[in-house]
C-alpha positions as CSV (number, residue, x, y, z in Angstrom):
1,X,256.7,-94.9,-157.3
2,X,253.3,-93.7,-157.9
3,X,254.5,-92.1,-161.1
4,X,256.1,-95.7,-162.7
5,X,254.2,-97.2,-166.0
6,X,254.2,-100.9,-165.2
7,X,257.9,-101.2,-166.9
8,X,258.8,-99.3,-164.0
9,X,260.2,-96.3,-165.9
10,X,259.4,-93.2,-164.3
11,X,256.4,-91.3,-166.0
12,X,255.9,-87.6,-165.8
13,X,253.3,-86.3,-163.1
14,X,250.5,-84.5,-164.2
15,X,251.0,-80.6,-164.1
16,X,248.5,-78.8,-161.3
17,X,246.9,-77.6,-164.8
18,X,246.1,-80.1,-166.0
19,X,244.3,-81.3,-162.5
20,X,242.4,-78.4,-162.6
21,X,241.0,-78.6,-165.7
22,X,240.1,-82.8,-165.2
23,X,238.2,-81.7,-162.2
24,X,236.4,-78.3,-163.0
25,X,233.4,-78.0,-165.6
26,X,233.3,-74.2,-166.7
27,X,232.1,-72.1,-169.3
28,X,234.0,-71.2,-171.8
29,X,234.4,-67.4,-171.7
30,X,235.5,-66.6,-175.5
31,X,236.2,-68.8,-178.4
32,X,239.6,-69.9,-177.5
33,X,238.8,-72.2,-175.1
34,X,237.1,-74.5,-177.1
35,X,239.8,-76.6,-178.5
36,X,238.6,-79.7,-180.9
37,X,240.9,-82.7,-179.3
38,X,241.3,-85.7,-180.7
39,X,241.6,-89.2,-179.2
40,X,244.1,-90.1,-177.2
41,X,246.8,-92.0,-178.9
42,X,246.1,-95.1,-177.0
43,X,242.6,-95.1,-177.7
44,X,241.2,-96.6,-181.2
45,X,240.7,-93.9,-183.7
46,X,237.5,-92.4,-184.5
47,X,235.5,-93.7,-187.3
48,X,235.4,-90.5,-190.2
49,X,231.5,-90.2,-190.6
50,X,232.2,-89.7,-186.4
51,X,235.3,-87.4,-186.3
52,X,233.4,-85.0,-189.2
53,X,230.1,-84.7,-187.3
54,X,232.4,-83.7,-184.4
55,X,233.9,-81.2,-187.1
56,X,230.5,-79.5,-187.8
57,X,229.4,-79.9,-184.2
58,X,232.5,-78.1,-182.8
59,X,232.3,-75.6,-185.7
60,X,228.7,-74.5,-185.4
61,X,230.0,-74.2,-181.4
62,X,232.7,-71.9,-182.3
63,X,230.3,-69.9,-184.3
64,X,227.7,-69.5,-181.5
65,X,230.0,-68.7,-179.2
66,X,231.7,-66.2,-181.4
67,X,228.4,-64.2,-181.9
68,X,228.0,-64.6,-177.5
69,X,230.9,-62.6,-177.7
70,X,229.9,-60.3,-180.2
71,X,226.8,-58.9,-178.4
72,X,228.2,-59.1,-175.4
73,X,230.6,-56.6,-176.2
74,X,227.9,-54.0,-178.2
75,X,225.7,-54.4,-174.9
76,X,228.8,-53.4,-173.0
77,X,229.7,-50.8,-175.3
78,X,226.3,-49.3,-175.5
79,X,226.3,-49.4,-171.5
80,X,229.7,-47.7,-171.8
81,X,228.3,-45.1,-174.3
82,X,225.5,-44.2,-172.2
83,X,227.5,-44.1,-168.9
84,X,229.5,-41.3,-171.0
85,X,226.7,-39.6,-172.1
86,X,224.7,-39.5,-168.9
87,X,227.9,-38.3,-167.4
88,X,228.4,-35.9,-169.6
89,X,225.0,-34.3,-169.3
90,X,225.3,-34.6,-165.7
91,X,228.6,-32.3,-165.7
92,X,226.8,-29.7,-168.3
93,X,223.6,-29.8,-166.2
94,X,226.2,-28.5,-163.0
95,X,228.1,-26.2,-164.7
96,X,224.5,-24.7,-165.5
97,X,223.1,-25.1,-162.7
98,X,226.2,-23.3,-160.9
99,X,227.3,-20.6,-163.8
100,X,223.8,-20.0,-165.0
101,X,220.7,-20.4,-162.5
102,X,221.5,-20.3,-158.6
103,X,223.4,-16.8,-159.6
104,X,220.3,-15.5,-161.3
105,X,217.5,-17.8,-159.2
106,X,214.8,-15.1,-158.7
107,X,214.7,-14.2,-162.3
108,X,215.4,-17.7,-163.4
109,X,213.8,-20.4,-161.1
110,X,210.6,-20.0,-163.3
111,X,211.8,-19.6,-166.9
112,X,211.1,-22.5,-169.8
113,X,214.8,-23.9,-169.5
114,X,214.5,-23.9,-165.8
115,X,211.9,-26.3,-165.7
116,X,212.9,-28.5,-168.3
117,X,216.4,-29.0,-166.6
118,X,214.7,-29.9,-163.4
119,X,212.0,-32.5,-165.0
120,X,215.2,-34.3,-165.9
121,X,216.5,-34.1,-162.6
122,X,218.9,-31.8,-160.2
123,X,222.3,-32.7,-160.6
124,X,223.2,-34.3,-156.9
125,X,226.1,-31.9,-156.4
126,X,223.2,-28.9,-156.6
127,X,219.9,-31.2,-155.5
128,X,220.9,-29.3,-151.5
129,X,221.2,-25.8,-152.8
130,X,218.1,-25.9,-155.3
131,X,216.0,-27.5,-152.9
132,X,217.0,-24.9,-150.1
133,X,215.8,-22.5,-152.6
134,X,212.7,-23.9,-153.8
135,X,211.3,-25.2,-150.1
136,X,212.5,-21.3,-148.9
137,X,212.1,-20.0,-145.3
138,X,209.1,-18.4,-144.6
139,X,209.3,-19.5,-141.2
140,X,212.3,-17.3,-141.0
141,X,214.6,-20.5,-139.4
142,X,218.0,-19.6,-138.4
143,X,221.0,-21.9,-137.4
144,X,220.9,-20.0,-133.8
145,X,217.0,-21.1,-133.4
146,X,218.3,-24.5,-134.5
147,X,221.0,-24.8,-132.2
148,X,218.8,-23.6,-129.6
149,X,216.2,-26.4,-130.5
150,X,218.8,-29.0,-130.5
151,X,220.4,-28.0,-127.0
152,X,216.8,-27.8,-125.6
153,X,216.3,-31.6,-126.8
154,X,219.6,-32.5,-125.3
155,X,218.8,-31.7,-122.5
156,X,215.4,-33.4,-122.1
157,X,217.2,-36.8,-123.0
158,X,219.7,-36.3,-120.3
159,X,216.7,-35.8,-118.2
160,X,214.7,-38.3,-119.0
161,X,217.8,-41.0,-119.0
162,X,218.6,-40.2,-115.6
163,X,215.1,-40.1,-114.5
164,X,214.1,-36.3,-113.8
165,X,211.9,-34.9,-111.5
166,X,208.2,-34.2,-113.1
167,X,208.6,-30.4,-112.1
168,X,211.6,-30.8,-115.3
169,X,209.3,-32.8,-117.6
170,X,206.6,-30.2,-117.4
171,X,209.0,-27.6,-118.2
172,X,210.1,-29.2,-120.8
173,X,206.7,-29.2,-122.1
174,X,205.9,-32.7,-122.3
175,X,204.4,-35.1,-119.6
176,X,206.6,-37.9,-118.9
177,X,204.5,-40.4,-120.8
178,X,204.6,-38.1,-124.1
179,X,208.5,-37.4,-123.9
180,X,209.0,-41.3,-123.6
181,X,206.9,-41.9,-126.2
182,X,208.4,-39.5,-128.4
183,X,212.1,-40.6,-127.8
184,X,211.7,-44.1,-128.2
185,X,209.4,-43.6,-131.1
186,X,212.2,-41.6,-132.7
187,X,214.6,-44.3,-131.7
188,X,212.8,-47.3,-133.4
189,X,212.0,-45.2,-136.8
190,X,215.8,-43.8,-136.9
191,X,216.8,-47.9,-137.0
192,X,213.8,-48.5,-139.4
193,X,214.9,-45.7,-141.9
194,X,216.6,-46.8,-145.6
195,X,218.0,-49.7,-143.5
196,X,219.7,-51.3,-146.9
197,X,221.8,-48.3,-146.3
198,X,223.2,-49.2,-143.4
199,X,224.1,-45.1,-142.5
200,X,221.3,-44.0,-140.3
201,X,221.5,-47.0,-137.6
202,X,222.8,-47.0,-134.3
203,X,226.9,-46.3,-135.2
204,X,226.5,-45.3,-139.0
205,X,228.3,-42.0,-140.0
206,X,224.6,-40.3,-140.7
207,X,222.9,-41.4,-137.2
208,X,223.5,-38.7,-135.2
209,X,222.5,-35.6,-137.7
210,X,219.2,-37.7,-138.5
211,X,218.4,-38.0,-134.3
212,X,219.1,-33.8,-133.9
213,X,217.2,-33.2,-136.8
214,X,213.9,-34.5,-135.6
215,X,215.1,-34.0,-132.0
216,X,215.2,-30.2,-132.4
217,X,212.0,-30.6,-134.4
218,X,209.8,-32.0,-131.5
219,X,211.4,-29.1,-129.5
220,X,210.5,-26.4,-132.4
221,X,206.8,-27.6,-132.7
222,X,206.0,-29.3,-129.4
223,X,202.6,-29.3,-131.0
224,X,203.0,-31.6,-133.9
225,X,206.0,-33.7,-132.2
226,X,207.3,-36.6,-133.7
227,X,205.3,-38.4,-136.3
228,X,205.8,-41.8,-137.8
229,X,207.2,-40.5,-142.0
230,X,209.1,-37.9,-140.5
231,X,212.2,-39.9,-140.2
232,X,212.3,-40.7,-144.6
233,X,211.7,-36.7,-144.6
234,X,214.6,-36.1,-142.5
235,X,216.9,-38.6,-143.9
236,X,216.0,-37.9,-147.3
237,X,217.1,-33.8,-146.7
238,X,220.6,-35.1,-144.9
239,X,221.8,-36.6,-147.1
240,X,222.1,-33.7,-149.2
241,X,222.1,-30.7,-146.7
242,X,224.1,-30.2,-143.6
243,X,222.2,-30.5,-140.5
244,X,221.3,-27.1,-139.9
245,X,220.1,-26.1,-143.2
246,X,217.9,-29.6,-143.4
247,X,217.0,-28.6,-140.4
248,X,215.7,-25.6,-142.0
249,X,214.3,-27.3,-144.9
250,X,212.7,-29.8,-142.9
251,X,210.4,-27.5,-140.9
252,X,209.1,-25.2,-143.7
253,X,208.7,-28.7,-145.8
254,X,206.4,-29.9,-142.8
255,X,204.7,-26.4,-142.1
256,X,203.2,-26.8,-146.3
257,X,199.3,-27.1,-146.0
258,X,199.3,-30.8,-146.9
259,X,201.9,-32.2,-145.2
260,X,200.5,-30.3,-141.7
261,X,197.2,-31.5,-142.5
262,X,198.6,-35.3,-142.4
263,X,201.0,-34.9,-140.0
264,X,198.5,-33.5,-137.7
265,X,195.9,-35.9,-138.8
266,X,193.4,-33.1,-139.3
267,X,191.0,-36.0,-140.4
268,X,188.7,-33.8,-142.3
269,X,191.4,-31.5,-144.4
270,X,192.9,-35.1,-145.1
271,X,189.2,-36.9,-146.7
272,X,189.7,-33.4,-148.6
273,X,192.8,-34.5,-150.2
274,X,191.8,-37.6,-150.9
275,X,188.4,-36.5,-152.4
276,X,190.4,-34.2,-154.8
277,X,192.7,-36.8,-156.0
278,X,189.7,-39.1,-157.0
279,X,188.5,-36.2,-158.8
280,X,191.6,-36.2,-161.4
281,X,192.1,-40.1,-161.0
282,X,188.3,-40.3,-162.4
283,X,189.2,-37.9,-165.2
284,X,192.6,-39.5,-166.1
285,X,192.0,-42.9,-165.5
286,X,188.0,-44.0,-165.7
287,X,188.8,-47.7,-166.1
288,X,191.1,-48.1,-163.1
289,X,188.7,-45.4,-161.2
290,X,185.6,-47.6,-161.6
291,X,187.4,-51.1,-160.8
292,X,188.8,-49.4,-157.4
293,X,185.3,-48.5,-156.6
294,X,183.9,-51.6,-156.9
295,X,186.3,-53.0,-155.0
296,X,186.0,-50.6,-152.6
297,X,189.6,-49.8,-152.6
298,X,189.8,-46.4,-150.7
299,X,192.9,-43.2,-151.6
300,X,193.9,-43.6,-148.2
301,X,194.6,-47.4,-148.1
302,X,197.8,-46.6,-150.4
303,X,197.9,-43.0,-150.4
304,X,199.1,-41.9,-146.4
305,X,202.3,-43.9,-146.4
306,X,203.4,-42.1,-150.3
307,X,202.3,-38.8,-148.7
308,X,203.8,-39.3,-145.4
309,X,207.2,-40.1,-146.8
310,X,207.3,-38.3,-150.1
311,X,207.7,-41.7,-152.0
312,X,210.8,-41.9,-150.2
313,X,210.0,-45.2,-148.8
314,X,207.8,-46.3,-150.9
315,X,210.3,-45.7,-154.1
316,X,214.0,-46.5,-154.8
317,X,216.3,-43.7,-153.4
318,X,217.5,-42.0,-156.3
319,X,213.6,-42.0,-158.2
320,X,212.5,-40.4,-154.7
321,X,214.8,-37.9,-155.3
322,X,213.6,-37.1,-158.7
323,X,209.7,-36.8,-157.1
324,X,211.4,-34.4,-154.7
325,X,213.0,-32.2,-157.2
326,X,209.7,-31.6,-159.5
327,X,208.1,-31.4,-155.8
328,X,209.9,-28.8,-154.8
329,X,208.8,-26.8,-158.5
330,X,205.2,-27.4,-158.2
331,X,203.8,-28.0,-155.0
332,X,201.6,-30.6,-153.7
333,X,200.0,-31.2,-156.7
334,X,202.7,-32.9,-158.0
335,X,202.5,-35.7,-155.0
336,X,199.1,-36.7,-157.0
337,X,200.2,-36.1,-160.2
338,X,202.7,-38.8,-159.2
339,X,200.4,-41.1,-157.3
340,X,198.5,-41.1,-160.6
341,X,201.7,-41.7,-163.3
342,X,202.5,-44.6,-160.6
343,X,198.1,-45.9,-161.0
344,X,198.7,-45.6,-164.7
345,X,202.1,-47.2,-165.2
346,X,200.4,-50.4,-163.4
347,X,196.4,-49.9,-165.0
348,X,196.8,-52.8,-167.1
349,X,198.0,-55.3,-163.8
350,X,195.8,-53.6,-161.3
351,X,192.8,-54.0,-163.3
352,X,193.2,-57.9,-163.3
353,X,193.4,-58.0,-159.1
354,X,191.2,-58.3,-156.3
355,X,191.1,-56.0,-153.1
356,X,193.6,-58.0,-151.2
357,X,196.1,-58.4,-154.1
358,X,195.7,-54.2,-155.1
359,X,196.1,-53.2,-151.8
360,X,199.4,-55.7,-151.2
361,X,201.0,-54.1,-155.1
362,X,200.5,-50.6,-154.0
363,X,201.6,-50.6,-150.3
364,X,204.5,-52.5,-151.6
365,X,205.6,-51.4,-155.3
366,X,208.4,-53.0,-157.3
367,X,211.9,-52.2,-156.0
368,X,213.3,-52.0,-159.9
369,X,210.6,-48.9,-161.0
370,X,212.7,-47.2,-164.1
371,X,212.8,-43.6,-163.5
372,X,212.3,-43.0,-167.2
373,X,209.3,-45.0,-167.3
374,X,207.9,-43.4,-164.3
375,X,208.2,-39.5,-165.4
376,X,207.0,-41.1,-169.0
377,X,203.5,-41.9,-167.3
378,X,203.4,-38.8,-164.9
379,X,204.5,-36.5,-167.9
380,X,200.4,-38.6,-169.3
381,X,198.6,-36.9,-166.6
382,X,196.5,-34.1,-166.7
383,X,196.3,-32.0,-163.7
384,X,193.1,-30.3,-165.2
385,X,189.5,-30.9,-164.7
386,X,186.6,-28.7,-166.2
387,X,189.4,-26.3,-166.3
388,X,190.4,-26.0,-162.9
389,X,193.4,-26.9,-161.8
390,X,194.3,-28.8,-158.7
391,X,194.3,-25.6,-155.9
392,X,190.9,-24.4,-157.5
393,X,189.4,-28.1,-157.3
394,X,190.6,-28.6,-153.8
395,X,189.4,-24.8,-152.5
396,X,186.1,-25.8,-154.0
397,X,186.3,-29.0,-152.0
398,X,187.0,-27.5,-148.7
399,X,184.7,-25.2,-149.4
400,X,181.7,-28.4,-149.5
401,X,181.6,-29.4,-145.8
402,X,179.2,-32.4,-146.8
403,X,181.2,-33.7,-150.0
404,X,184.4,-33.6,-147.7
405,X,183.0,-35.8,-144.8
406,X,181.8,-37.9,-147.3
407,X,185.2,-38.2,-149.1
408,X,183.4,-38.4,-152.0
409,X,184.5,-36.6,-155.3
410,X,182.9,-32.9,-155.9
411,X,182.6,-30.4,-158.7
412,X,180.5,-33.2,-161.0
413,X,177.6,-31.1,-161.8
């Protein structure tokens, strides 16, 4: 019945189709949907100045929408172009890698096509290998000492979870405060660490080999112990090393004079640092140099936590990676050289802010930084001043007892 016309002869129903398209607006998502409809046939017919600016209006429509299309599908061909290419260069960049350089890596690690390769960045299938390599093993680190480290750490948790005597904690090494300390430290950071991730948290497939890592650590150099960073570190060398060779990595990569010196807070080696950076950030970047003074904006307020980590947290996943790969080439002098692309890529905002609003931008930089545009501003600075490089500037600090306290720049004069 409620499909009669008032003659009572049964009308069609509406097809679900039709329905649908009454009740939803949409966008039209290529030229064929837009369909020029006249009145319907029980309606009075349109007047013809009206039905031909309808014409042109649903023309010109067609027309826009036609050249939507259009770009649409260059950008997605050009993003389909360079996919290919990227991928392409990618597989070359292995098979080199593979065939060419890790073969011959003593007599090639150092060569001109060497190093441009790795500016552009270690394939991921290779980043493990090459970074074993370039991070090496002077501490002489096998998998047997790591094992031992990590069976040693077991068994302080089990002893401190079921409450062990304090005749166990000092032969352990640590007094019961420090090994709680340590542990749930450890505990929190491991949670804390690339959380977007999801992988290193309590359950995730990459949980466990990040807890050994820095378990055996605090074992291997009861000394240090566990330091807020580490965990990035860590995370950062598991995900591209098995557990006992990022093991490895992990403790020569802490035992390198700068990281020690932060990791140990050796205050006065660390105002050394810092007072060598301002020495190339006054002789790359005066402008910048001279507005952080006088806002008395200090290295260390945004320096520690890019140091501590590596840029890992500091910098999307994949660009960290990139820092670590020229890192592992050049030494520590690249972290400053990087610190100082990242001051110049941002001179032009950082110039217009306050104290507050520089500090807030640099302990908290852009989550979108284009790699490209990145290495473009590093690749600007010159690690050079009165023609000593970075390890003669910073002997020549340490060397200044005064200048170092101080943590003000040296070698002016």
């Amino acid at each position: 019945m409620e499909y009669e016309d008032k003659a009572g002869r049964p009308s069609k129903p509406p097809s679900p189709k039709q329905n649908v398209r009454k009740n939803l607006d949409f966008e039209p998502l290529s030229t064929t949907a837009l369909i020029l409809e006249d009145r319907p046939a029980n309606l009075p017919a349109k007047p013809a100045e009206e039905a031909q600016k309808h014409r042109q209006q649903y023309e010109e429509m067609v027309v826009q929408a036609k050249k939507r299309e259009v770009k649409e599908a260059q950008r997605r061909r050009r993003q389909l172009e360079e996919r290919c290419r990227l991928e392409e260069s990618i597989g070359n960049a292995v098979l080199t890698w593979n065939n060419e350089i890790l073969p011959n890596w003593e007599t090639m690690w150092c060569s001109r096509k060497v190093r441009d390769l790795w500016w552009q960045g270690i394939p991921p299938s290779v980043r493990g290998k090459v970074w074993s390599l370039a991070i090496g093993n002077e501490l002489n680190i096998t998998h047997e000492l790591f094992d031992i480290c990590l069976a040693r750490a077991k068994e302080r948790w089990r002893s401190f979870s079921t409450g062990g005597s304090e005749a166990e904690n000092e032969d352990a090494g640590f007094s019961a405060a420090d090994r709680e300390a340590s542990l749930e430290l450890i505990k929190l950071d491991i949670s804390r660490t690339f959380p977007n991730l999801c992988i290193f948290q309590q359950g995730g497939p990459y949980h466990d080999m990040l807890h050994s890592i820095l378990g055996a650590y605090t074992c291997y150099r009861p000394d240090v112990g566990y330091v807020q960073g580490m965990s990035f570190i860590a995370a950062v060398l598991s995900l591209n090393l098995d557990t006992a060779d990022a093991f490895i990595a992990f403790s020569n990569l802490l035992n390198k004079p700068c990281q020690m010196a932060f990791f140990r807070v050796d205050h006065g080696l660390m105002l050394t640092y810092f007072a060598a950076f301002e020495v190339f950030f006054e002789e790359n970047l005066p402008k910048l140099f001279a507005h952080f003074k006088k806002n008395n904006l200090t290295p260390d307020i945004y320096l520690i936590d890019w140091i501590f980590t590596l840029y890992s947290k500091s910098l999307p996943l994949d660009l960290a990676c990139r820092i670590w790969d020229v890192f592992c080439r050049d030494g520590e002098g690249f972290l400053f050289r990087t610190a100082l692309g990242i001051l110049k890529l941002f001179e032009d905002i950082l110039t217009k802010m306050d104290f507050i609003h520089m500090a807030q931008f640099l302990t908290r930089l852009p989550d979108d930084l284009p790699a490209e545009e990145v290495f473009a501003s590093i690749a600007t600075i010159q690690m050079q001043s009165r023609n000593r490089k970075w390890a003669q500037v910073l002997t020549a600090l340490q060397k200044d007892s005064r200048d170092t306290e101080k943590g003000s720049p040296s070698l002016r004069h």
